[in-house]
C-alpha positions in Angstrom: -70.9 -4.9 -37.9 -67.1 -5.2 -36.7 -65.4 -7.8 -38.8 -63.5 -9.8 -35.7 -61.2 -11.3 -38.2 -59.9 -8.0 -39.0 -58.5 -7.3 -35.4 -57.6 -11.1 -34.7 -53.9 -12.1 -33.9 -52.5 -15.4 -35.2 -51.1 -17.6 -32.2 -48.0 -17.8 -33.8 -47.4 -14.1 -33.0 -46.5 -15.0 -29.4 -44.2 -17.5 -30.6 -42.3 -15.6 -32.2 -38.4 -15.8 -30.5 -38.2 -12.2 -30.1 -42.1 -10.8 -28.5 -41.3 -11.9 -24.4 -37.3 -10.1 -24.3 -39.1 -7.0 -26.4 -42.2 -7.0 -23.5 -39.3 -7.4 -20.5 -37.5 -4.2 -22.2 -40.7 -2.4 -22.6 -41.4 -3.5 -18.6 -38.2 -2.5 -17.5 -38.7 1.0 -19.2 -41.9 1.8 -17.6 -40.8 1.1 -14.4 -37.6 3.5 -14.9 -39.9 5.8 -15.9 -43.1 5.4 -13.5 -41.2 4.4 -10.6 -40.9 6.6 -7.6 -37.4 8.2 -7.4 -36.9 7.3 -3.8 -37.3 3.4 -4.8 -35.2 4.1 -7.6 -32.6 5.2 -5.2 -32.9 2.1 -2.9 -32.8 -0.3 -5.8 -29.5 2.1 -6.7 -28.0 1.9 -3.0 -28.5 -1.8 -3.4 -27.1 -2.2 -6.5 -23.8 -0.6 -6.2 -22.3 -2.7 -3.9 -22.7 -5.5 -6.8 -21.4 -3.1 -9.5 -18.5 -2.2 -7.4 -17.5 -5.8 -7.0 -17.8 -6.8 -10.6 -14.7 -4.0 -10.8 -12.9 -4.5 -8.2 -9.9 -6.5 -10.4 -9.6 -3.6 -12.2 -9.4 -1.5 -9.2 -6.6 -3.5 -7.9 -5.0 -3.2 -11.4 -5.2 0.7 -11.7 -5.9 1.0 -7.9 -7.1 5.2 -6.7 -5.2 6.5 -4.1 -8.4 6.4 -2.2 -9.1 3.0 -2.7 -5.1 2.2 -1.6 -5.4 4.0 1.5 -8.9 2.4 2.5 -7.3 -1.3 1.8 -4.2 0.0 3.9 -6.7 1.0 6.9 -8.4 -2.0 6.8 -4.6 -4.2 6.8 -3.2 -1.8 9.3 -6.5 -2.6 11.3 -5.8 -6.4 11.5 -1.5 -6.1 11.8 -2.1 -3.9 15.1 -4.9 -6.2 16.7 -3.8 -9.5 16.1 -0.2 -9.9 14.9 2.2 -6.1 16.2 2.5 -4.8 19.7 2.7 -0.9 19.2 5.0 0.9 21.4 3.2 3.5 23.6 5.1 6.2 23.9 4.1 9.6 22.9 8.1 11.3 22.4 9.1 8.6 20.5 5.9 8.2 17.8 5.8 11.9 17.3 9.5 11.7 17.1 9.3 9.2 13.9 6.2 11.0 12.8 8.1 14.1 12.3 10.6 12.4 10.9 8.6 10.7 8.0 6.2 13.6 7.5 9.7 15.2 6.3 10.5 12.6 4.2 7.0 11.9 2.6 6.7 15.6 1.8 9.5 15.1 -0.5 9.0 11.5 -2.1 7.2 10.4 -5.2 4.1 10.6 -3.5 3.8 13.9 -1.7 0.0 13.8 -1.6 -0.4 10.8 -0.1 -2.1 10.7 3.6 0.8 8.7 5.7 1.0 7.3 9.0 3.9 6.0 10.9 3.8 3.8 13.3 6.2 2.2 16.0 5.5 -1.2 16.6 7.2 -2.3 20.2 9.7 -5.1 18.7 13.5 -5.3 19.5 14.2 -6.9 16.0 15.9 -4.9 13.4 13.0 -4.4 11.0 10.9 -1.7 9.3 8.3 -2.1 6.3 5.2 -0.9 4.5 2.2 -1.5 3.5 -0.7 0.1 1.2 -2.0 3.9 1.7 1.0 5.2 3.0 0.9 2.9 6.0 5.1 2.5 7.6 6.1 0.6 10.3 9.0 0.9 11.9 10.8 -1.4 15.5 12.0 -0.2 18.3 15.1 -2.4 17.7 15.4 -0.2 14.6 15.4 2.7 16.4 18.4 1.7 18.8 20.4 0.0 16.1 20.6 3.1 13.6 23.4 5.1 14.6 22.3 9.0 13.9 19.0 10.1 12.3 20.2 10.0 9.0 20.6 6.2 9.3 17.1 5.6 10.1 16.0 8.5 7.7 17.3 6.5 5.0 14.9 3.5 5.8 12.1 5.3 6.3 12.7 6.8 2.6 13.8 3.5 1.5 9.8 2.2 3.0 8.4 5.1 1.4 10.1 4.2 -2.0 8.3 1.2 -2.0 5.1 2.8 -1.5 6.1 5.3 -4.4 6.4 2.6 -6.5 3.8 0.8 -5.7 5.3 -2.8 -5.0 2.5 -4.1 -2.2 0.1 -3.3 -5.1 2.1 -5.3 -7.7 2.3 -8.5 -5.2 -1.1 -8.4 -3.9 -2.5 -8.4 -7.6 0.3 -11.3 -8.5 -0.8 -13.2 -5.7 -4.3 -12.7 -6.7 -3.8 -14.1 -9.9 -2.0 -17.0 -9.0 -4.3 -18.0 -6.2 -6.8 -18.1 -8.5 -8.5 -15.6 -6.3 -8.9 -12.9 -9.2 -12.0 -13.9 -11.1 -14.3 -12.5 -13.8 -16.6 -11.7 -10.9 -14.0 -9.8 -9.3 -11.5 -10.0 -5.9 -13.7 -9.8 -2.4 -12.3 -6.5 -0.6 -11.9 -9.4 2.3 -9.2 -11.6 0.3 -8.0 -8.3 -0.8 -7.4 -7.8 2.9 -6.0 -10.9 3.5 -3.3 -11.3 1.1 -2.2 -7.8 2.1 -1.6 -8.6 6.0 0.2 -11.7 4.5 2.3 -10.4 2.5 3.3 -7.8 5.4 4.5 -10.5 7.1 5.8 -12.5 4.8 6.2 -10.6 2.0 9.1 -11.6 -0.9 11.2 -9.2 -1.9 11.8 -8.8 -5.3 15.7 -7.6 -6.7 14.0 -4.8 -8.8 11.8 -3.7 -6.5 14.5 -3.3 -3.4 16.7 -1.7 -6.5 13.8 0.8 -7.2 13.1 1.5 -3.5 16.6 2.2 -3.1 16.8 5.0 -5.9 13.4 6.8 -4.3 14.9 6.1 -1.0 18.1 8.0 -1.9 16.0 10.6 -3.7 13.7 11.6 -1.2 16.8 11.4 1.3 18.5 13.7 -0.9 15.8 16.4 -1.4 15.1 16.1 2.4 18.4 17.1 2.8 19.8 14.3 4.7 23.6 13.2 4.4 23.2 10.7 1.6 25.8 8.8 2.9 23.1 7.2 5.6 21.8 4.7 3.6 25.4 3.1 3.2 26.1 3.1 6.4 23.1 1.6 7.7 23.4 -1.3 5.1 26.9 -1.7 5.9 26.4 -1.8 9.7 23.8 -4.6 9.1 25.7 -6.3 6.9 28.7 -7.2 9.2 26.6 -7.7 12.4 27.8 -10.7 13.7 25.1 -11.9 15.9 23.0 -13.7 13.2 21.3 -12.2 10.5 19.0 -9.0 11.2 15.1 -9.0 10.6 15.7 -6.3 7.9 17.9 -8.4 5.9 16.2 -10.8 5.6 12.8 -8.9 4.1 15.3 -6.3 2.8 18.2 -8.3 1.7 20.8 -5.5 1.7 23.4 -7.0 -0.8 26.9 -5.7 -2.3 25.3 -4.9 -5.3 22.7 -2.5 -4.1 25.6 -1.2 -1.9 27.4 -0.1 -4.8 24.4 1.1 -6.9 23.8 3.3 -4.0 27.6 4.2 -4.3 27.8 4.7 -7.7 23.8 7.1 -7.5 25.8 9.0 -4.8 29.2 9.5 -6.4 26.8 10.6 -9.9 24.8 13.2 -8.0 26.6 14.5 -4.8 24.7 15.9 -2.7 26.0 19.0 0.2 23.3 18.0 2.8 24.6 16.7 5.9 21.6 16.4 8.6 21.6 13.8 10.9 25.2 13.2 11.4 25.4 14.1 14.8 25.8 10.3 16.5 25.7 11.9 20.2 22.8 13.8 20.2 20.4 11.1 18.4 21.6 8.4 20.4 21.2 10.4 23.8 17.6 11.2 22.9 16.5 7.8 21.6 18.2 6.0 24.8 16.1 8.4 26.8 12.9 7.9 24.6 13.2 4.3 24.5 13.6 3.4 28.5 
């Protein structure tokens, strides 16, 4: 005869606080274990997209350089459908996409996958954005006096990508939007405070500073007369006919003037490319009709 009491469990077993998470770990385990690996992989494929957002502050903090150029696609997607014009003419993009290829290949960020782009805009202006993503105006174009003018911007554009200002902002921003949560930033307000702070983006001191050293850098090692970047700022600088679009995103003051001086007259350089006034402003009058 089997003695029942012997094999009989006390009620206040399954009260215990700790029996129903121990069966939901045992559950889970089986199914790891039992379940199909396609479903796994489903449940997986769904999943990711939710692990990916929990991180995405901390890819914005310590951002890859695939993840930059992605966000940069995605800005670049939005400034050239709603907000630039870009000028459609074939000379005159491969022209400044020669141009930059040269400089990039000799900036802080060699490895970087750039493009360059020529939005159609007669105001004096040029910027950057993430991924290697440079923009520069027609008006731009005319206004710089030999190649080694506009070189010098377009190095100056890719210091700040070197140095990774647009990240710095766009995180800064983050925070004190109160967009940045525990939960992570939605790759859509990622987007969105990018394209804004394309167009309105603040300069810092520091970081036009900074861009101006990897500017002259890359400049230098391109083999550019350094004596571009001066020229251009100081052109700007006493235009009378109100103050340029570059200025006023890129404030070109005295001071950076004379830092620039001062880098130049600390480590002369013998390049002299891009000098030659005549010949770049017959071929950009031509390109740009």
């Amino acid at each position: 005869m089997i003695n029942t009491k012997r094999f009989s469990i006390n009620p206040r077993f399954f009260r215990r606080p700790w029996f129903y998470p121990l069966i939901s770990i045992v559950v889970a385990l089986f199914l790891c274990i039992f379940t199909p690996i396609t479903a796994r992989a489903i449940d997986a494929e769904r999943l990711l997209p939710l692990i990916l957002q929990g991180v995405q502050v901390i890819q914005l903090s310590n951002i890859s350089p695939r993840q930059e150029v992605d966000l940069g696609k995605q800005i670049n997607k939005q400034l050239v459908s709603s907000q630039f014009r870009l000028y459609r003419n074939s000379a005159v993009n491969d022209y400044v996409t020669q141009l930059g290829r040269r400089l990039a290949a000799n900036s802080d960020r060699p490895d970087l996958a750039y493009t360059f782009q020529v939005i159609d805009d007669d105001s004096i202006n040029a910027f950057a954005t993430l991924g290697g993503f440079v923009y520069v105006n027609t008006g731009l174009l005319k206004t710089a006096e030999n190649e080694a003018e506009l070189a010098s911007v377009i190095g100056h554009e890719i210091g700040h990508i070197g140095g990774k200002h647009l990240v710095k902002q766009m995180r800064q921003k983050a925070l004190a939007s109160g967009l940045a949560s525990a939960a992570g930033l939605d790759r859509n307000q990622a987007v969105g405070i990018g394209v804004d702070l394309a167009l309105n983006r603040p300069r810092s001191r520091d970081d036009e500073f900074d861009a101006d050293k990897r500017g002259l850098r890359t400049l230098t090692r391109s083999g550019y007369a350094q004596s571009g970047m001066v020229s251009f700022m100081q052109k700007l600088l006493k235009k009378s006919s109100g103050t340029p679009s570059f200025l006023s995103t890129h404030p070109a003051t005295s001071d950076r003037i004379k830092a620039l001086q001062t880098a130049i007259n600390a480590q002369p350089s013998s390049g002299s490319t891009g000098l030659d006034n005549a010949n770049y402003q017959a071929n950009i009058k031509a390109l740009l009709r």
